[in-house]
C-alpha positions as CSV (number, residue, x, y, z in Angstrom):
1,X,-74.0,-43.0,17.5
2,X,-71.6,-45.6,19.0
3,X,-68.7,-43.9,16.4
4,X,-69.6,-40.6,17.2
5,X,-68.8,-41.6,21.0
6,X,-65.3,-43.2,19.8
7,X,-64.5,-39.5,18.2
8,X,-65.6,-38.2,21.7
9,X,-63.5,-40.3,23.6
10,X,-60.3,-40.1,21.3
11,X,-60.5,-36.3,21.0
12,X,-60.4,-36.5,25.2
13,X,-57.7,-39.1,25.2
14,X,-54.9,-37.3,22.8
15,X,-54.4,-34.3,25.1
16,X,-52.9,-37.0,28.0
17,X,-50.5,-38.8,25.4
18,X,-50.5,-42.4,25.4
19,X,-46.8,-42.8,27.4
20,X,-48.3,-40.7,30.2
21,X,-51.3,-43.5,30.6
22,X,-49.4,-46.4,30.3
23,X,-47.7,-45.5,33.4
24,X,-48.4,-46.2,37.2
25,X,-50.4,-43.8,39.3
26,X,-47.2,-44.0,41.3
27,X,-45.1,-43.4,38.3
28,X,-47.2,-40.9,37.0
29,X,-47.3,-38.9,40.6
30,X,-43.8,-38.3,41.1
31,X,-43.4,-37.5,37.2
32,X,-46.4,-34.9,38.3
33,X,-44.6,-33.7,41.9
34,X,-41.2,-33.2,38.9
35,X,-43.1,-31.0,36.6
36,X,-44.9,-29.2,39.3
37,X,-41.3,-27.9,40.4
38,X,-39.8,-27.0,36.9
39,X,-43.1,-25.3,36.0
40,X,-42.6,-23.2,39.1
41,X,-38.4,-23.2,38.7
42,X,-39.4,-21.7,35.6
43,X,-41.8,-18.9,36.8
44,X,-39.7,-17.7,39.0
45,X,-36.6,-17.6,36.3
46,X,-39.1,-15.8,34.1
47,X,-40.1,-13.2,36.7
48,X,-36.5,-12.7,37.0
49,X,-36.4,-11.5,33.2
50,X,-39.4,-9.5,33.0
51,X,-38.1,-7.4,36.1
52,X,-34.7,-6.9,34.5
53,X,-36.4,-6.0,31.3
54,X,-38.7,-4.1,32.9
55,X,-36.1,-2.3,34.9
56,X,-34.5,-1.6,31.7
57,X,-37.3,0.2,29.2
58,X,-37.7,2.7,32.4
59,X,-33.7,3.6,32.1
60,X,-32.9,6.0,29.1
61,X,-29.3,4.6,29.2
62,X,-30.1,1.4,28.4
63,X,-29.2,0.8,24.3
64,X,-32.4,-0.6,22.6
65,X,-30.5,-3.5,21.7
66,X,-30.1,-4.6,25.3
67,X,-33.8,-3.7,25.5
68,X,-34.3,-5.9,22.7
69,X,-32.2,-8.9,24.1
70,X,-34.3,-9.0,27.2
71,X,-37.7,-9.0,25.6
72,X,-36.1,-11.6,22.9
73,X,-35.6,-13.7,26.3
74,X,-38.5,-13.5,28.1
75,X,-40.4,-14.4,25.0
76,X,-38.2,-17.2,24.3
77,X,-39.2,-17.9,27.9
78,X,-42.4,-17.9,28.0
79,X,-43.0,-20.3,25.1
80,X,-40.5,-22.5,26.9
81,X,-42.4,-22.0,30.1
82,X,-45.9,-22.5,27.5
83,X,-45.2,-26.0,26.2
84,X,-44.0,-27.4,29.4
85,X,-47.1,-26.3,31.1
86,X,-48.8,-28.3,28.4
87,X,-47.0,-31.3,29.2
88,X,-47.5,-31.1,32.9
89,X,-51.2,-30.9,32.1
90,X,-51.3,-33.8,30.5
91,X,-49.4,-36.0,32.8
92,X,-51.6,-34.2,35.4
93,X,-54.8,-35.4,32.8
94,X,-53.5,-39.2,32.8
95,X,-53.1,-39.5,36.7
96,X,-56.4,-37.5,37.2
97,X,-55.7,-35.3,39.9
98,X,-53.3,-33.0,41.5
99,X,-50.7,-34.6,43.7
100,X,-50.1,-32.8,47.1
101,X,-47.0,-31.1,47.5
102,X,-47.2,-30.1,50.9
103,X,-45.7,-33.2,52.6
104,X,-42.9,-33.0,50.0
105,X,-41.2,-30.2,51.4
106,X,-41.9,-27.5,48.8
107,X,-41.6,-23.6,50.4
């Protein structure tokens, strides 16, 4: 039983990658308060993608290869958007809560 616990427990301690706990909760906060503001950097870049793209499928004189090009982009986006989400979560795992980004002057 006691090595079916030590499965349990490694299984739930991969996802936070071991340089994430080895840091300071101090550390690890304003690594958190960072990737908070890139993953939303990058939201709003994407958003600005998919509206041009989206823009573009609805105009006739746009040549499919442009159409192409953007949807190329904001897939390439969204998988870049994807794995940094994924490591935000897990330096949000290792310091075990959300920090508050109201006091740091976010809009």
């Amino acid at each position: 039983m006691h090595t079916g616990n030590s499965s349990e427990t490694n299984d739930e301690e991969e996802p936070t990658a071991p340089c994430f706990v080895s840091l300071q909760k101090s550390d690890l906060e304003v690594l958190a308060v960072s990737a908070i503001r890139e993953h939303r950097r990058l939201i709003a870049a994407d958003e600005g993608v998919y509206e041009e793209w989206a823009r573009a499928t609805t105009d006739p004189s746009v040549p499919a290869a442009v159409l192409k090009s953007l949807q190329d982009e904001y897939v390439a986006r969204q998988k870049k958007s994807e794995a940094q989400q994924d490591e935000l979560s897990k330096i949000i795992d290792a310091l075990g809560y959300v920090p508050d980004l109201s006091l740091e002057g976010e809009q």
